[in-house]
ROBAKOL-493518 format. One line per field, with one value per residue (C-alpha): residue number from 1; residue in one letter; x, y, z. Coordinates in Angstrom, 1 decimal, padded with zeros to 4 digits. Last residue first. Example, Ala and Ser with C-alpha at 12.3 -4.5 7.8 and 13.67 -1.06 7.14 Angstrom:
2
resi <- [2  1] $
resn <- [S  A] $
east <- [013.7  012.3] $
north <- [-001.1  -004.5] $
up <- [007.1  007.8] $
REM end
This chain:
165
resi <- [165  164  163  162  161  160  159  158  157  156  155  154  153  152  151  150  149  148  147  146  145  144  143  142  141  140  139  138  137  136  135  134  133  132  131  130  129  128  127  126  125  124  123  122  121  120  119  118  117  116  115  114  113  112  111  110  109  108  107  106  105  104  103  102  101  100  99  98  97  96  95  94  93  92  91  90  89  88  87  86  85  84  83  82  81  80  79  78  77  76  75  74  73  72  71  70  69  68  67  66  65  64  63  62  61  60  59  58  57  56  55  54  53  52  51  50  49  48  47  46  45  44  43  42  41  40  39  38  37  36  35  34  33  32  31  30  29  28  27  26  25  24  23  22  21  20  19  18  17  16  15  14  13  12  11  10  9  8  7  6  5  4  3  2  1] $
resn <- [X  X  X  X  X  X  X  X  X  X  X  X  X  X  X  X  X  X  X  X  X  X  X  X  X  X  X  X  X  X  X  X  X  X  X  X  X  X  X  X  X  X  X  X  X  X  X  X  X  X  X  X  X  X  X  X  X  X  X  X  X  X  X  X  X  X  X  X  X  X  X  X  X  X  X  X  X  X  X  X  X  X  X  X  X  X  X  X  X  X  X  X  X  X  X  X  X  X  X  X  X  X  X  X  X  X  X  X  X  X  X  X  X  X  X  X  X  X  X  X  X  X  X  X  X  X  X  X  X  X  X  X  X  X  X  X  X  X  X  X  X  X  X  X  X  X  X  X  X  X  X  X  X  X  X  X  X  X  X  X  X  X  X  X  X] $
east <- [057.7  060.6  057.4  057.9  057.7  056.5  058.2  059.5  058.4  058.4  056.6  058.2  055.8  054.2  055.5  055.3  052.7  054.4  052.1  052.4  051.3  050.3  053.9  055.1  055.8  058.8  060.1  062.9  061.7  059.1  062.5  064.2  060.5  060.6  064.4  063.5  060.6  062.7  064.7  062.7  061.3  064.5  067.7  066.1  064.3  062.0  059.8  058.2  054.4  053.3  049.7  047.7  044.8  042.8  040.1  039.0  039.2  040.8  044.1  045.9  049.3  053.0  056.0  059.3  061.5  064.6  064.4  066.7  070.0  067.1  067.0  063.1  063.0  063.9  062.4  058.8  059.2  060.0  057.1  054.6  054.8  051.9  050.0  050.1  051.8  049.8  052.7  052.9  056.0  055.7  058.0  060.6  062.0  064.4  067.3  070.2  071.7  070.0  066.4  067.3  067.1  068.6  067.1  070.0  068.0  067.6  064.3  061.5  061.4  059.8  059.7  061.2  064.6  064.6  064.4  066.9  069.2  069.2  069.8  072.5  073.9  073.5  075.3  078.1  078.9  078.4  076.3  075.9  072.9  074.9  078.3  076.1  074.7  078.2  079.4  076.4  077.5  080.9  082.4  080.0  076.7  074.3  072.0  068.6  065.5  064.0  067.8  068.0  064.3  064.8  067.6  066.1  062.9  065.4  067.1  064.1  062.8  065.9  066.0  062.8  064.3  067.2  065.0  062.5  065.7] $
north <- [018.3  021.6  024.1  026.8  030.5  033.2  036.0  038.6  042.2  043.0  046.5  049.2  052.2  055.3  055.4  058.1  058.5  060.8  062.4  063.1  064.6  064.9  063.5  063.0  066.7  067.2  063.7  065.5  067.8  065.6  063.2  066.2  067.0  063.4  063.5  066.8  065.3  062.4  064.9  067.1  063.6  062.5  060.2  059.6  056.7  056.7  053.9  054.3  053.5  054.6  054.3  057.6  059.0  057.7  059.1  060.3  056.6  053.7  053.7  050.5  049.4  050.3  049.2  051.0  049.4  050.6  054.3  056.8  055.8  055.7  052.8  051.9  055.8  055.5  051.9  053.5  056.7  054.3  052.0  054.5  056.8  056.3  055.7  058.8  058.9  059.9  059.1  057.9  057.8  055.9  057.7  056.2  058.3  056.9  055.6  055.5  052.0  051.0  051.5  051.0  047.1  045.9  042.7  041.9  039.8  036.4  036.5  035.1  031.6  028.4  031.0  028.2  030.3  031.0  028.0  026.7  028.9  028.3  024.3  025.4  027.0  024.5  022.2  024.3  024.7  020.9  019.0  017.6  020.0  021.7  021.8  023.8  026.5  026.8  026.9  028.9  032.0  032.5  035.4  034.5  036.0  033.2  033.2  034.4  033.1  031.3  029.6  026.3  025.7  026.5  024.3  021.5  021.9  022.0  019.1  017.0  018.0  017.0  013.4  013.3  014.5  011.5  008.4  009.3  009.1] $
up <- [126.2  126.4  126.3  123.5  123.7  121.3  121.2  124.0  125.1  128.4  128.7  130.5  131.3  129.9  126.3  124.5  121.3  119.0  115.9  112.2  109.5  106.1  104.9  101.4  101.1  103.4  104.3  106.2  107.5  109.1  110.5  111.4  113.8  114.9  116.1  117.8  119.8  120.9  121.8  124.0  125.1  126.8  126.2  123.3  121.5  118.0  116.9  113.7  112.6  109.1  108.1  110.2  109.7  113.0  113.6  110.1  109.0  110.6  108.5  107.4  109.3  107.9  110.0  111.6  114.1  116.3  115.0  115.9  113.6  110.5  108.4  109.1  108.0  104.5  103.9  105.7  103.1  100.4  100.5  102.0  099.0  096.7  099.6  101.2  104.6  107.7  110.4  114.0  116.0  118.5  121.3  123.9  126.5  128.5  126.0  128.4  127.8  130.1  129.5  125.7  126.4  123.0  121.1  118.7  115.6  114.7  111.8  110.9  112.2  110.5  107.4  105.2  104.5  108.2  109.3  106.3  107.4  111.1  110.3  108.6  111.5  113.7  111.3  110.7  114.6  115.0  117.3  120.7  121.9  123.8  122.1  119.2  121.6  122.6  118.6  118.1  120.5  119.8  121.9  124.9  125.2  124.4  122.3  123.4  125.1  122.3  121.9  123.1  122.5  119.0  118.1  120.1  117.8  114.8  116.0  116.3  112.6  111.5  113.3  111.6  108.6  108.6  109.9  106.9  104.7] $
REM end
């Protein structure tokens, strides 16, 4: 059995280091990153499962680059929420077409008011703007206010990364 999960353990560190960097793009991505490591489709995606079951990796998700697919202006949206609310109001909006990630952080007095973070892309700031003025109309009386913080430049954004040793 100790043979067995250390073998495991083994193939879940190959399984991450074959795909930190993304899966790849073919029409079945985990039966090439299966025939890689010498393995099955199931078991590769088993061992996935039970990652993310375990918390060993939060999450597999599609990691679009909105610079080119025409998504210029990018805006944090940034929202004073009361408490009683936050819950819904950040599920409401983390489901929103405009918004690629939403998540609630704690206030920093009068300076900063705001609990409710939630990215918003256009094709331009008018309508990022517009997006974020539906999205007040929306909410109506559970916001206090809001403001959009616009990106200035490109940051590369990727997750940890693990050495092949």
């Amino acid at each position: 059995m100790a043979e067995q999960t250390a073998s495991l353990n083994e193939l879940d560190r190959q399984l991450v280091l074959a795909t930190q960097g993304g899966l790849p793009i073919v029409p079945a991505p985990y039966a090439k990153v299966a025939a890689e490591l010498g393995v099955s489709e199931a078991l590769v995606m088993e061992r996935l499962r039970a990652m993310l079951a375990s918390g060993r990796i939060r999450r597999i998700a599609l990691v679009p680059n909105h610079y080119r697919l025409g998504y210029v202006a990018n805006g944090m949206s940034v929202w004073d929420i009361p408490d009683v609310y936050i819950r819904e109001v950040g599920q409401a909006m983390g489901r929103m077409p405009a918004v690629s990630h939403c998540y609630h952080r704690p206030r920093h007095g009068e300076a900063w008011p705001y609990n409710l973070f939630a990215m918003v892309h256009g094709h331009s700031r008018g309508e990022v703007e517009q997006r974020v003025a539906e999205m007040a109309r929306q909410l109506g009386e559970r916001q206090r206010g809001h403001d959009i913080l616009f990106s200035t430049r490109i940051l590369k954004k990727t997750g940890m990364r693990f050495g092949a040793a």
